[in-house]
C-alpha positions in Angstrom: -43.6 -3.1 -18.1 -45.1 -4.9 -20.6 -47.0 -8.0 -19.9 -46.2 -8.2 -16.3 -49.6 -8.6 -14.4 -48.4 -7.7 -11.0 -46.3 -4.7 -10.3 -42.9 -5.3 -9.2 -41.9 -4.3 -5.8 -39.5 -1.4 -7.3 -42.7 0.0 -9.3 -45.1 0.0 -6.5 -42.5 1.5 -4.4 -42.0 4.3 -7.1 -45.9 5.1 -7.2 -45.5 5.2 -3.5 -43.0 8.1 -3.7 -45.0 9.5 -6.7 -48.5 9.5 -4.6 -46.6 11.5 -1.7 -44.8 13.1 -4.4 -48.2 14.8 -5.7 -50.3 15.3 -2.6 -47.8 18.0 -2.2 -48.5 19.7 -5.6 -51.6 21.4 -5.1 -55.1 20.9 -4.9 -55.4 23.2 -8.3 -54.1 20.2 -10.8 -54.6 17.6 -8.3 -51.7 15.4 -10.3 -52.7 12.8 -7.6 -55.3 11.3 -10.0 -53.5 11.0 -12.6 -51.0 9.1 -10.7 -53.4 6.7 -8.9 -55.4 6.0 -12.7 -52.3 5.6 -14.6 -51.0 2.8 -12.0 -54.5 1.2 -11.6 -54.9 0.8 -15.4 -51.5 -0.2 -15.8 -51.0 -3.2 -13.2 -55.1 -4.4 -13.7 -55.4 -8.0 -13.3 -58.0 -10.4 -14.8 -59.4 -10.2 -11.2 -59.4 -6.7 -11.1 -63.2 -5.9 -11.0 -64.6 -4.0 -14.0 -65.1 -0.8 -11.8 -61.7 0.1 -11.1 -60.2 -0.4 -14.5 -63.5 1.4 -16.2 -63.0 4.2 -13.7 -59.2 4.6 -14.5 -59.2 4.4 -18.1 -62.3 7.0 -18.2 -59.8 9.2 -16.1 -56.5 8.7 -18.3 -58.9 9.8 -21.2 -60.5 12.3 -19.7 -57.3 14.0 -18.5 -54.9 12.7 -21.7 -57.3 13.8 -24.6 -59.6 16.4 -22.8 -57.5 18.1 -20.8 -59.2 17.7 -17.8 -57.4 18.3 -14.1 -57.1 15.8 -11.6 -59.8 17.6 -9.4 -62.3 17.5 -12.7 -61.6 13.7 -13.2 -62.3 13.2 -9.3 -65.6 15.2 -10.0 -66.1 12.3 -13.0 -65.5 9.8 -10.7 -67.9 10.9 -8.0 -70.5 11.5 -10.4 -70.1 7.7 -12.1 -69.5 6.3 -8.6 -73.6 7.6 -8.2 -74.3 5.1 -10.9 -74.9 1.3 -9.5 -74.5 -1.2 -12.7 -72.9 -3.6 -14.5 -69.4 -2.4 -16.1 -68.4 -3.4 -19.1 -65.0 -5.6 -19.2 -62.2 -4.5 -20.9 -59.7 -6.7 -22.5 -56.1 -6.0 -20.8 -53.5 -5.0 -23.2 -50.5 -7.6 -23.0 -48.2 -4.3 -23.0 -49.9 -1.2 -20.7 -47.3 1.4 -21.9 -43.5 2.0 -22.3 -43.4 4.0 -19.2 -43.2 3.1 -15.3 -44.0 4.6 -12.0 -40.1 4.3 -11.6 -39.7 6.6 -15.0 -41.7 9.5 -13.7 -40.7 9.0 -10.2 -36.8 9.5 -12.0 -37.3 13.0 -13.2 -36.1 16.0 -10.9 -38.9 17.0 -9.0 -40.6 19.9 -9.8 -42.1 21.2 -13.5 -39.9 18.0 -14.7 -41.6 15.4 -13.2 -44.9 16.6 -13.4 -43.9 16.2 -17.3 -43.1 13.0 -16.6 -46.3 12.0 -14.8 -48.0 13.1 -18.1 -46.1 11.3 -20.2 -46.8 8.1 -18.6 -50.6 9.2 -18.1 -50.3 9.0 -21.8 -47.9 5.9 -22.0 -50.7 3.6 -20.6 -53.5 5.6 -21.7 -52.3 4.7 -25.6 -51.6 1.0 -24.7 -55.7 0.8 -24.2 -56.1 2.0 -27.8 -58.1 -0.7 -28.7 -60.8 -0.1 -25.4 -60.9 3.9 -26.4 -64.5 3.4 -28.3 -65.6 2.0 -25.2 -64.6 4.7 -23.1 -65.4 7.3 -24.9 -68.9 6.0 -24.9 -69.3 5.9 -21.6 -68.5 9.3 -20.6 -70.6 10.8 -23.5 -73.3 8.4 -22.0 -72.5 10.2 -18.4 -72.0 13.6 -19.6 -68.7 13.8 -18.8 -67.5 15.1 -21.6 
């Protein structure tokens, strides 16, 4: 996927099978969230506003180096969305990970694929290396962490 700006039909079909896919899995994990922040931070666009890719990225970390469930990083979310301002941009990677929707979406569903959701939470989350600082700083500003 890397340097496409726009996701291919096939991908955004695959994320539409993978966001079914995990409303099914339980509100416990809610794997959902994972799904929806990996996608939004991997097809971002220079006209993406700020917000959603700020929001995403603070959700792949939250869940890829903290551990956090997808219910906890919708709690994050709810508690920045309370916070009106100006978000900082963040410079798109030219590559936003090795893995796809359609990668995931290709496991066996079940325990497999759930793996496989992670490991393309972590895919893009590591393509963003360079905006980590940034994040981090913002959820220690917020408390999230």
């Amino acid at each position: 996927m890397s340097g496409y700006t726009r996701p291919v039909d096939a991908e955004r079909a695959a994320y539409d099978e993978l966001y079914v896919y995990t409303m099914g899995r339980g509100r416990e994990t809610f794997i959902l969230q994972h799904v929806v922040d990996a996608f939004a931070a991997q097809t971002a666009e220079e006209t993406t506003p700020p917000i959603g890719i700020i929001f995403a990225l603070i959700g792949l970390y939250l869940h890829v180096e903290k551990g956090f469930s997808g219910a906890r990083v919708q709690q994050a979310h709810i508690a920045l969305g309370r916070n009106k301002r100006q978000w900082p941009a963040i410079t798109l990677p030219k590559s936003r990970g090795a893995l796809r929707p359609s990668d995931a979406l290709a496991a066996p569903a079940g325990d497999e694929r759930d793996l496989a959701i992670e490991r393309w939470c972590q895919s893009v989350w590591t393509a963003y290396a360079d905006s980590r600082a940034t994040i981090v700083e913002l959820a220690k500003f917020y408390q999230l962490v």
